[in-house]
C-alpha positions in Angstrom: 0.0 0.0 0.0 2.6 2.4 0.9 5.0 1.6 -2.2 1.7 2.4 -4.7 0.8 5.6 -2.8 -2.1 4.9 -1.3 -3.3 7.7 1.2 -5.1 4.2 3.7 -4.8 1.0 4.5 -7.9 -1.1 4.8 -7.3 -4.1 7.6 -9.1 -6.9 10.0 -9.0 -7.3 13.9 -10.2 -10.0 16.2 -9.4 -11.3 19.4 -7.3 -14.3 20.2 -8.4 -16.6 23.4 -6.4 -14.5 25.8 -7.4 -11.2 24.4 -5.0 -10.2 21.7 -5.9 -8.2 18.7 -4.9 -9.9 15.7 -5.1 -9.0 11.9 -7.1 -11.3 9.6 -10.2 -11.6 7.9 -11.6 -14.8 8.7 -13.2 -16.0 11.6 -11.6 -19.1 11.2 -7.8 -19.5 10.6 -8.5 -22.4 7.7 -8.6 -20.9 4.6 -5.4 -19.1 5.0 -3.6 -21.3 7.5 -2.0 -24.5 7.6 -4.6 -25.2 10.4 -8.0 -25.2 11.5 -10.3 -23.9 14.1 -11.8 -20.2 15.2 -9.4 -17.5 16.1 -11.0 -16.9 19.4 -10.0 -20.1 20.5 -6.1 -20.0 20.0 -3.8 -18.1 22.1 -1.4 -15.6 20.4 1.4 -18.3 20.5 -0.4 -21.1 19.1 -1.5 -18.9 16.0 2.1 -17.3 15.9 2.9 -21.3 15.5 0.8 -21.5 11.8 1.8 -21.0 8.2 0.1 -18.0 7.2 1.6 -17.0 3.9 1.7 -20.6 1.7 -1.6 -20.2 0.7 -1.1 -17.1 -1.1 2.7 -18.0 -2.4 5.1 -20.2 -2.1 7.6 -16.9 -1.5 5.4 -16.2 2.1 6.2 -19.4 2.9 6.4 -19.2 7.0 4.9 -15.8 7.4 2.6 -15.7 10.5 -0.5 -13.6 11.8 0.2 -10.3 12.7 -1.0 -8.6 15.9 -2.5 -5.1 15.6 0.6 -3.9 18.2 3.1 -5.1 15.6 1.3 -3.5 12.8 1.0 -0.5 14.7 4.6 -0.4 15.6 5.4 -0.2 11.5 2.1 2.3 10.8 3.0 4.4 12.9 6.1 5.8 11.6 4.2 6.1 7.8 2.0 8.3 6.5 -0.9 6.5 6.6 -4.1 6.3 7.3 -5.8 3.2 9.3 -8.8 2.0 8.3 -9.7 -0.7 11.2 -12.7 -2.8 11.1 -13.4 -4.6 14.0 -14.8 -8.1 12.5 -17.3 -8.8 15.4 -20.8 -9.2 13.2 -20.3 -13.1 13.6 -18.9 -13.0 16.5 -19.4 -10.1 19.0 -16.3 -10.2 20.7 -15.8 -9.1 24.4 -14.2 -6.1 25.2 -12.6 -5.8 21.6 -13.5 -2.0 21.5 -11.7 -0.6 24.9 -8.2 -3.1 23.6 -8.2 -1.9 20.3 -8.9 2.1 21.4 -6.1 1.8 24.3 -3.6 0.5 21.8 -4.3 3.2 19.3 -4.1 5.4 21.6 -0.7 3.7 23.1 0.9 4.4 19.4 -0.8 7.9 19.2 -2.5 7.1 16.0 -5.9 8.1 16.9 -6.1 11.1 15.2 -5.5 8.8 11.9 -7.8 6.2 11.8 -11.1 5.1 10.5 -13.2 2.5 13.0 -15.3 0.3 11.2 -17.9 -2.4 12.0 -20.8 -4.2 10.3 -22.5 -4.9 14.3 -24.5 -1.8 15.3 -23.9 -2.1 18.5 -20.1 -2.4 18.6 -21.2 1.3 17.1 -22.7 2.7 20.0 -20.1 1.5 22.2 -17.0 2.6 20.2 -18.5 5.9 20.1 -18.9 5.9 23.9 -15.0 5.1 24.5 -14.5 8.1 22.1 -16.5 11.7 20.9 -13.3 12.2 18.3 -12.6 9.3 16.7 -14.6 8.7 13.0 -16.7 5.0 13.6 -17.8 4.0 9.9 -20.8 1.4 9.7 -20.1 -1.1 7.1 -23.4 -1.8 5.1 -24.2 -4.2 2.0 -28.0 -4.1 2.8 -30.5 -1.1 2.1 -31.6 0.7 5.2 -34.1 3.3 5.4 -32.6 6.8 5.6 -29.1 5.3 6.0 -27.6 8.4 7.0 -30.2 9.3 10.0 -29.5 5.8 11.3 -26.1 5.5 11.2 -26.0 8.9 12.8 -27.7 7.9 15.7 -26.1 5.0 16.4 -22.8 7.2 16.6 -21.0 6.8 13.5 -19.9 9.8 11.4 -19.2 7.7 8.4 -20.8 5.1 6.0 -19.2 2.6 4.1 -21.0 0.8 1.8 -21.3 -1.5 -0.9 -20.7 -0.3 -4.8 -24.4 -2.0 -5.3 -26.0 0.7 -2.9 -24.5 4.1 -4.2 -26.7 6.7 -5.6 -26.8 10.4 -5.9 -30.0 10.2 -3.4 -27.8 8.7 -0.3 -24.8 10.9 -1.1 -27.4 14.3 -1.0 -28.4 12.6 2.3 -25.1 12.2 3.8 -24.0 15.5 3.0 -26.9 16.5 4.6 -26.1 14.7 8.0 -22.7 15.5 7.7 -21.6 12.2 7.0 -18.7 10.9 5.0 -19.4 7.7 2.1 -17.2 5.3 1.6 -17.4 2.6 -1.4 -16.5 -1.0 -1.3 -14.6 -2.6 -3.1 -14.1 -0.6 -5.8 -11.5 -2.7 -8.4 -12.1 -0.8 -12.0 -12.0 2.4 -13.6 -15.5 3.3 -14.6 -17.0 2.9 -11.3 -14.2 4.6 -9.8 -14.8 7.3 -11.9 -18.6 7.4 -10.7 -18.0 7.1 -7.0 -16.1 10.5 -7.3 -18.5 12.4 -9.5 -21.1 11.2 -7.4 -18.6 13.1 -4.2 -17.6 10.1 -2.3 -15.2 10.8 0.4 -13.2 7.4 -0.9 -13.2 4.1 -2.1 -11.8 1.1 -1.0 -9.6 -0.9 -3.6 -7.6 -3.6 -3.7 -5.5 -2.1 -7.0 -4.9 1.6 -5.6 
């Protein structure tokens, strides 16, 4: 991300068995491990034990999960922006909120980083621990007055799926005050739409 320029980086957090955040998108450490199982029921030094780079090249070979700290302690020193989302729609991890905020906090990145979460509720309680950070809710399904909602729960951003942008919900967010993210925005010509239609940003896997 930082080699092609890109002004964010877009990761995954969850929470081993004794409470450490980790980065990685599934739930479950099999489709990019050399194991099995939920992430919520290894300690950090039985994942740290797992092959987490064969799957994608033979070149990762040996490359393990990362915990947010050590991710941090390389962010930190760049120019980027964090985009975080807390993966706790499946499961609605304990405490995950006030550990994730203390470390960000710890590595005096708050001022440069995006929360974001599918679970409303993990909303509302972010927003509690903090009246400055921006909390994103992650949507792929229509809601009623998006913006209003989203609002109220606490967030001051939407991000949402290509599917469900339209001239009618930017208007709406701009109304509210409330920034629009796309997702996952991979080729030119709906690039190009998202930022006549005034999208704050797009999230892309080919920056």
């Amino acid at each position: 991300a930082l080699r092609m320029k890109a002004e964010a980086i877009e990761t995954d957090v969850q929470l081993t068995k004794d409470n450490i955040p980790v980065l990685i998108h599934d739930e479950q450490v099999k489709r990019t491990t050399n194991s099995y199982g939920y992430i919520k029921d290894y300690h950090l030094a039985e994942l740290k034990q797992l092959d987490a780079g064969s799957w994608f090249s033979k070149k990762f070979a040996g490359a393990t999960i990362l915990t947010l700290e050590e991710f941090l302690q390389w962010m930190s020193d760049t120019p980027l922006h964090l985009h975080l989302e807390l993966k706790n729609n499946k499961i609605d991890y304990m405490y995950l909120e006030p550990i994730v905020f203390e470390l960000l906090n710890q590595y005096n990145v708050v001022d440069r980083t995006t929360i974001s979460t599918f679970n409303p509720k993990s909303v509302q309680r972010f927003s509690q621990l903090s009246s400055t950070i921006e909390i994103g809710l992650l949507t792929s399904r229509k809601i009623n007055n998006l913006a209003r909602y989203a609002k109220e729960l606490g967030a001051k951003a939407i991000h949402v799926k290509y599917r469900l942008l339209n001239k009618a919900l930017i208007q709406k967010c701009q109304q509210e005050d409330m920034r629009v993210r796309v997702y996952t925005v991979n080729h030119f010509s709906p690039m190009m739409r998202c930022f006549r239609l005034g999208c704050d940003g797009i999230f892309t896997d080919v920056p």
